[in-house]
ZAMARGU-4260 file (C-alpha; in steps of 0.2 Angstrom, whole numbers, plus 5000, padded with zeros to 4 digits):
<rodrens>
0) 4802/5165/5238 | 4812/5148/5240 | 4819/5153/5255 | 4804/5159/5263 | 4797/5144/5259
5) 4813/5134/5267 | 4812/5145/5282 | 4794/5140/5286 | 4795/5121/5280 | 4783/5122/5268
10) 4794/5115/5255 | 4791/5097/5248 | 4807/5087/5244 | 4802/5085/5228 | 4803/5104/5227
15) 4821/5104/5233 | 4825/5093/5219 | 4816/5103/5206 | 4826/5117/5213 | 4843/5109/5213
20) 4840/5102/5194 | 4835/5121/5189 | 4856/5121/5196 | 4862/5106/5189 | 4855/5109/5170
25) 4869/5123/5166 | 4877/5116/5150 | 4896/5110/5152 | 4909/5119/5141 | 4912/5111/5124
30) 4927/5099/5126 | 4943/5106/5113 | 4954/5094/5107 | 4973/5103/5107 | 4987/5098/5098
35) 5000/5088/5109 | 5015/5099/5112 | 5025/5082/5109 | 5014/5069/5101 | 5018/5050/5105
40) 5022/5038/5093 | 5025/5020/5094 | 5037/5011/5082 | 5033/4992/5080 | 5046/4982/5070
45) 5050/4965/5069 | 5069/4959/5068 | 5071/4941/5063 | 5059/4933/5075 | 5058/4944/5089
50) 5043/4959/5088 | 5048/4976/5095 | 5040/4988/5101 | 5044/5009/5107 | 5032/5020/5114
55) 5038/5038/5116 | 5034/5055/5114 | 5042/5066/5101 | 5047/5085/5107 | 5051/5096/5094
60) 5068/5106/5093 | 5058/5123/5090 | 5074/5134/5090 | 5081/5128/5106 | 5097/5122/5110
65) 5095/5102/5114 | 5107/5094/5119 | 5119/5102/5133 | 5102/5115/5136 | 5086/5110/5136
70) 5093/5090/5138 | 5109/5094/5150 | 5124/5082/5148 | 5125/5070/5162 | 5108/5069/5167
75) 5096/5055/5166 | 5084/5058/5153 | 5066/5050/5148 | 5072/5051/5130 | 5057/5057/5123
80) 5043/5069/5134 | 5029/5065/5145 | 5030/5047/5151 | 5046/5039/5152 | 5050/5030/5133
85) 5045/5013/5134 | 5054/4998/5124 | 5045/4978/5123 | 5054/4964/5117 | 5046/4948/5113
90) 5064/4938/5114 | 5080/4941/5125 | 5090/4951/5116 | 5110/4963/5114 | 5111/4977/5115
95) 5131/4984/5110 | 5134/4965/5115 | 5126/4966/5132 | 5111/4952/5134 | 5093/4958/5137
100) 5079/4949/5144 | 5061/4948/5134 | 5052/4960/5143 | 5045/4977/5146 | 5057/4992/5151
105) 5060/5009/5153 | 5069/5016/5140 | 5080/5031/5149 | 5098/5039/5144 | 5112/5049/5148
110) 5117/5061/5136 | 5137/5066/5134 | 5146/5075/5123 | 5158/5061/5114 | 5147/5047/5125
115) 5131/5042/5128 | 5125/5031/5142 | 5110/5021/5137 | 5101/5013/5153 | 5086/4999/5151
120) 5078/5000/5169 | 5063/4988/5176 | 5044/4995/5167 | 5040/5009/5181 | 5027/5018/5171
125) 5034/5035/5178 | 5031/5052/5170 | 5049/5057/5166 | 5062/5054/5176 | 5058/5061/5190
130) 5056/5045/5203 | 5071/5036/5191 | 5080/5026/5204 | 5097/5019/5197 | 5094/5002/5208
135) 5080/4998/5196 | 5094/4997/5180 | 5093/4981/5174 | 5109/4988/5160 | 5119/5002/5157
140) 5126/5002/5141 | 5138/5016/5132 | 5134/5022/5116 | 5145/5034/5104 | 5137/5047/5097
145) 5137/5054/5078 | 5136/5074/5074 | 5124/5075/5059 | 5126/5087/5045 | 5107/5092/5045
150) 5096/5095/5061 | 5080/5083/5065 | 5066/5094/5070 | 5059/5079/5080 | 5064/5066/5089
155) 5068/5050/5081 | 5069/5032/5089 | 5068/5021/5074 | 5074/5003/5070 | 5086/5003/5054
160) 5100/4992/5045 | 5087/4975/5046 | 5096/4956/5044 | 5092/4944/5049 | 5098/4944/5066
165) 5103/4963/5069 | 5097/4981/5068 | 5103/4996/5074 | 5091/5005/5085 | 5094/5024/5083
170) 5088/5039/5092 | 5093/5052/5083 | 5087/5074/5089 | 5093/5090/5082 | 5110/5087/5075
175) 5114/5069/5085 | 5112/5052/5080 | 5114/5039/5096 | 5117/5023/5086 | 5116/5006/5096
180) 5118/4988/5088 | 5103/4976/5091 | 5109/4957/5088 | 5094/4942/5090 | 5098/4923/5090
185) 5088/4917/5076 | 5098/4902/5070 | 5097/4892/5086 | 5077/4893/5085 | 5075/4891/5066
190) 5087/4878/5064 | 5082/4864/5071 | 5066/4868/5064 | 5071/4867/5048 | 5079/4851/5050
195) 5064/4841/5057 | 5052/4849/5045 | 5062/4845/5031 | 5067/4826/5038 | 5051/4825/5041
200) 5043/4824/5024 | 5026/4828/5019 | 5019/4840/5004 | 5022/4858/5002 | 5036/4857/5011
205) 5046/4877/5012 | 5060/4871/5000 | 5066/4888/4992 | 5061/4895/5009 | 5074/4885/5017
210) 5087/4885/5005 | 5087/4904/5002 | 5089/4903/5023 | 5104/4894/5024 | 5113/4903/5007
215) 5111/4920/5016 | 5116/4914/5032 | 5131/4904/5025 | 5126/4887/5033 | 5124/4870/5023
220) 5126/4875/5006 | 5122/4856/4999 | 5107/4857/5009 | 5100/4873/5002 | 5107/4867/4983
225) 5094/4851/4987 | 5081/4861/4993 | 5081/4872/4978 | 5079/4858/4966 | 5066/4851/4975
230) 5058/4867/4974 | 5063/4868/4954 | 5056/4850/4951 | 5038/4858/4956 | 5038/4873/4949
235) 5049/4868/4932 | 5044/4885/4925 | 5049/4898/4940 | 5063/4905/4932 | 5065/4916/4948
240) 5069/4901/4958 | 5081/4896/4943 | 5092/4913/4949 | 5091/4907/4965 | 5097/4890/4963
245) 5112/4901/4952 | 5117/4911/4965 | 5118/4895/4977 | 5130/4887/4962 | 5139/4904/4964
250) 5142/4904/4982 | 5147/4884/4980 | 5161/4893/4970 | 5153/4884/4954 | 5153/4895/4943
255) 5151/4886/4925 | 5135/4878/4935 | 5131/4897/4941 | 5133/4905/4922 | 5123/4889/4915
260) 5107/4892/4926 | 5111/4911/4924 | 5107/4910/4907 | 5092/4898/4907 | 5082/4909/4922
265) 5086/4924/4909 | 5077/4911/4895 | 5062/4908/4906 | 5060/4928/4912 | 5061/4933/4893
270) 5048/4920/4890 | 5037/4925/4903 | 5038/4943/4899 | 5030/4956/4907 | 5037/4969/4920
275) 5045/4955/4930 | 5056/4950/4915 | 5067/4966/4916 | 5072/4964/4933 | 5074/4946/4932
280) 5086/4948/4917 | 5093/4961/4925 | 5098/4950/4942 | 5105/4938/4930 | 5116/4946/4918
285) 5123/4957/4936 | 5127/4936/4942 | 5136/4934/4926 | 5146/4947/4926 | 5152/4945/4944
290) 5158/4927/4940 | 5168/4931/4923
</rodrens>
C-alpha cells in the first residue's frame, strides 16, 4: 500500500516519517556486561614524598606456559595485556641506580631466562607493543630475575620493602619474580625544611616528628634528642614519646640515659593502662635487653 502510494506521489512527508519511525522503534539488544579476560588494576603508592602510580591489566596464567611461551624470551613485552602498562611518578626517581624523570611512561619489558630487560619509554598510549619503537626509550635497565617456589595465577606489579627513600617494585607471574630497586631523594627536600621550620619558631611546632626523622635517618642526633624534649616538655605524660627519647639515648650510645627513660616510659604505660600498655612495655623491656 505504501508503495503504491510512493509510486503515485500521494504520500505526505509527514507520512514518510511515520513510516520510517514504524522502522526506527525496533528495540536495541540488552547491553551484557562480560567479565574482562584480564582485568586492569591500578596500584597507587606513595614512597617517601613521591606518589606513584601503575596501570595495567592482569592476564591469568590459566594452565599455560608463560614465560618462554605465551611471553617469548627476547621480545618486548606490554608487561601486562590490553594497553601498554603505564607507570607516573610525581618526582624524578632510580631505578637499579639509573635516574628517571617525574613523568608519565610506558612501562614495557624484555623477558630472559637469567635476565630481564626493563625499558621506560615516552607515554605513547598504544594497545600492546605493537607500534613499540626502541627510539622512543628513554632507559633501558636490567633486572635479575628470581624463580619462585609457588606459581602467581595473576599478574603482579606491586610496590614492596617501603623506607623512607626506597622500594622495590616487583612484577612478579607464574613462578618469576622480576625485582627492581626504587630509590627517591627525600633528604635534600625535607631537610632544609626542617631546619627553617624548626629555626623558625612558633607554636605547635613537629618536634617528635622531626626528631624521629633524623634518628632513623641517622642525621643530627643532638638535634632530634632537643626536639624530643621539647616534644616531652608538652606532653609531660606521653610515655610513648618517652620510648622515643630512649631509643634516641640508645642510638647516642647512651645507654645508662637509654635504660633510665626505658624504665620511666614502662612507669607511665603501666600507669595509663589499657591495650596500649602491653605493647609499650613490651617495646621498652625489648630496649633494655638490647643495651645490657
Amino acid at each position: 500500500m505504501i508503495t503504491q502510494l510512493l509510486r503515485t506521489g500521494l504520500v505526505a512527508t509527514s507520512g514518510l516519517c511515520f513510516a520510517a519511525g514504524l522502522f526506527a522503534q525496533t528495540p536495541a539488544a540488552p547491553k551484557i556486561d562480560f567479565p574482562a579476560a584480564s582485568p586492569s588494576a591500578t596500584v597507587t603508592q606513595r614512597v617517601g614524598l613521591t606518589d606513584i602510580q601503575i596501570n595495567y591489566a592482569r592476564p591469568g596464567v590459566k594452565g599455560r606456559k608463560v614465560f618462554g611461551s605465551l611471553v617469548p624470551y627476547g621480545h618486548v613485552w606490554r608487561t601486562g595485556a590490553n594497553t601498554a602498562t603505564k607507570i607516573s611518578l610525581s618526582t624524578p626517581v632510580k631505578l637499579n641506580g639509573t635516574d628517571i624523570a617525574a613523568g608519565t611512561y610506558e612501562l614495557f619489558t624484555i623477558p630472559g631466562a637469567t635476565e630481564w630487560t626493563v625499558i621506560i619509554h615516552k607515554n605513547m598510549s598504544q594497545w600492546g607493543a605493537y607500534s613499540y619503537d626502541q627510539k622512543n626509550d628513554v632507559a633501558r635497565i636490567k633486572a635479575v630475575p628470581v624463580t619462585l617456589p609457588t606459581a602467581v595465577e595473576s599478574l603482579d606489579i606491586s610496590l614492596n620493602d617501603l623506607r623512607d627513600e626506597s622500594a622495590t617494585l616487583n612484577i612478579t607471574w607464574e613462578k618469576t619474580r622480576v625485582p627492581v630497586a626504587l630509590t627517591v631523594d627525600v633528604k635534600s627536600t625535607l631537610v632544609p625544611q626542617i631546619e627553617a621550620v624548626m629555626a623558625g619558631g612558633g607554636d605547635k611546632l613537629p618536634y617528635a616528628s622531626a626528631a624521629m626523622y633524623y634518628l632513623e635517618n641517622g642525621l643530627d642526633l643532638k638535634k632530634a634528642a632537643a626536639w624530643m624534649d621539647a616534644a616531652l616538655a608538652a606532653q609531660p605524660d606521653a610515655f610513648y614519646l618517652v620510648y622515643r627519647k630512649a631509643l634516641i639515648l640508645e642510638k647516642m650510645g647512651d645507654k645508662a640515659g637509654a635504660a633510665a627513660t626505658a624504665q620511666k616510659s614502662i612507669e607511665g604505660a603501666n600507669k595509663a593502662g589499657g591495650a596500649i600498655r602491653d605493647e609499650y612495655v613490651s617495646l621498652n623491656e625489648a630496649l633494655l635487653a638490647r643495651i645490657k
